[in-house]
TORBAGU-657119 format. One record per residue (C-alpha): residue number from 1; x, y, z. Coordinates in steps of 0.001 Angstrom, whole numbers. Example, Ala and Ser with C-alpha at 12.3 -4.5 7.8 and 13.67 -1.06 7.14 Angstrom:
% TORBAGU-657119
+-----+---------+---------+---------+
|  nr |      xx |      yy |      zz |
+-----+---------+---------+---------+
|   1 |   12300 |   -4500 |    7800 |
|   2 |   13670 |   -1060 |    7140 |
+-----+---------+---------+---------+
This chain:
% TORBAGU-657119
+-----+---------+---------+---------+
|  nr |      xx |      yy |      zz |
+-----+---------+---------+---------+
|   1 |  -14406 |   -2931 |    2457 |
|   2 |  -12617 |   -5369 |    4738 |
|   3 |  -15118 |   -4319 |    7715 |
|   4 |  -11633 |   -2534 |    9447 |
|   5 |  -10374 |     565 |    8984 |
|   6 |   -8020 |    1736 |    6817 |
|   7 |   -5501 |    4436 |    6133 |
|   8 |   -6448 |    7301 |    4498 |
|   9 |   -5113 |    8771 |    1330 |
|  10 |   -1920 |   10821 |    1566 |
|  11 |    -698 |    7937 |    4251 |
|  12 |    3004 |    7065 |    4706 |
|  13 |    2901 |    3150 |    4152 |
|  14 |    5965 |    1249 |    5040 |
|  15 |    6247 |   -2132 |    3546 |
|  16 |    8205 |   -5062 |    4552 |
|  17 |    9510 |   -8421 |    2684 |
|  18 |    6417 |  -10952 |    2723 |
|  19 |    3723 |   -8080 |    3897 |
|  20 |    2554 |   -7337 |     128 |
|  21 |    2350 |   -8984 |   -3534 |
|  22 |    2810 |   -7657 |   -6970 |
|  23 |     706 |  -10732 |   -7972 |
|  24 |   -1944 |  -12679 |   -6260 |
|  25 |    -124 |  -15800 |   -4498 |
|  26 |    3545 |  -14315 |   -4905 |
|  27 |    4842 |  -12718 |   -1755 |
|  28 |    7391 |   -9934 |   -2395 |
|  29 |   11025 |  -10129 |   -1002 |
|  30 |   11864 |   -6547 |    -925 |
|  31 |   10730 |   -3528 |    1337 |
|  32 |    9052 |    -407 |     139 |
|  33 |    7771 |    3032 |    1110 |
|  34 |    4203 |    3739 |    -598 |
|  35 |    2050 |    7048 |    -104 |
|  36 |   -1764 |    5692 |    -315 |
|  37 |   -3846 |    7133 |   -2841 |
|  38 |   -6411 |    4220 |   -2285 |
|  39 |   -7285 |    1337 |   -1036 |
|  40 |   -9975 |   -1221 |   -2548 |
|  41 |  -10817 |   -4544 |   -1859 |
|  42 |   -9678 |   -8220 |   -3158 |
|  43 |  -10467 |  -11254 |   -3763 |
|  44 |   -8881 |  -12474 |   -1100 |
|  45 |   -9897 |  -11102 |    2563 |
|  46 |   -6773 |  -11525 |    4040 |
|  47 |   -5425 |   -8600 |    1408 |
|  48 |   -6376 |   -5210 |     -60 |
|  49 |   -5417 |   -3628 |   -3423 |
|  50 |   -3681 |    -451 |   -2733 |
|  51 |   -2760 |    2278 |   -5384 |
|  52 |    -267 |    4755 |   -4657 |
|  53 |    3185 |    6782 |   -5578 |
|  54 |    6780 |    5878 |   -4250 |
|  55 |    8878 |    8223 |   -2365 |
|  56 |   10666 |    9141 |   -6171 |
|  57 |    7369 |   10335 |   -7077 |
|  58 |    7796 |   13700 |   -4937 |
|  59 |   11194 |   14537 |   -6212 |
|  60 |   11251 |   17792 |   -7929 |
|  61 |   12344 |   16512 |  -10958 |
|  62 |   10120 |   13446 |  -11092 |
|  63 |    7124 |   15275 |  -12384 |
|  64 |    4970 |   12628 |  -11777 |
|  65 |    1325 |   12902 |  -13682 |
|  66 |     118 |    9349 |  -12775 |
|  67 |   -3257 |    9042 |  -10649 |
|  68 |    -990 |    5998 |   -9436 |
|  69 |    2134 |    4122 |   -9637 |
|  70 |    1932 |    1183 |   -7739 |
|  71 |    -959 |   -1091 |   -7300 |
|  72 |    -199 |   -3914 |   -5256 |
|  73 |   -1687 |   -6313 |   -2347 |
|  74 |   -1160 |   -5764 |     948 |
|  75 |   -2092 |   -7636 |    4292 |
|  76 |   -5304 |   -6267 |    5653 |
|  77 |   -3613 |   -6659 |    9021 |
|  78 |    -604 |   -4090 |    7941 |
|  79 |   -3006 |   -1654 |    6630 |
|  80 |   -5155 |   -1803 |    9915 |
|  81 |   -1672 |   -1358 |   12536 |
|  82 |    -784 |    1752 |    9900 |
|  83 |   -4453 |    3281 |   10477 |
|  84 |   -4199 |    2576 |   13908 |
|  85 |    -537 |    3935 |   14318 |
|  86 |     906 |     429 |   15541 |
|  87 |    3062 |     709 |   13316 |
|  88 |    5289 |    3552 |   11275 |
+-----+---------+---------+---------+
């Protein structure tokens, strides 16, 4: 792993425009509220894969099976403010 710590599974992660990517090299330009299932690393140190489950994913009539609905990249140094509570 990155050689920081990072949030645990079950975490609230609150993303912002530029913070993550969908794709390797393209920034995303829209926030987004992620609960961590894991985190893994990349090829690139300055970002993590994580896999999680949006907010939608708890509504009752969601009845979400998925071990995961999002896997994206997001800045090591977002993940390691959320672990260390620097940030909501």
């Amino acid at each position: 792993m990155t050689g920081r710590s990072m949030p645990l599974p079950g975490t609230p992660l609150f993303l912002r425009p530029g913070e993550w990517q969908l794709n390797p090299g393209t920034p995303a330009h829209t926030s987004h509220e992620i609960r961590i299932v894991s985190v893994r690393d990349s090829h690139d140190p300055a970002y993590a894969w994580v896999y999680g489950h949006g907010p939608e994913c708890s509504w009752e009539s969601a009845d979400c099976t998925a071990p995961y609905c999002w896997d994206v990249l997001v800045s090591v140094d977002v993940l390691a403010a959320t672990t260390t509570g620097e940030r909501p």
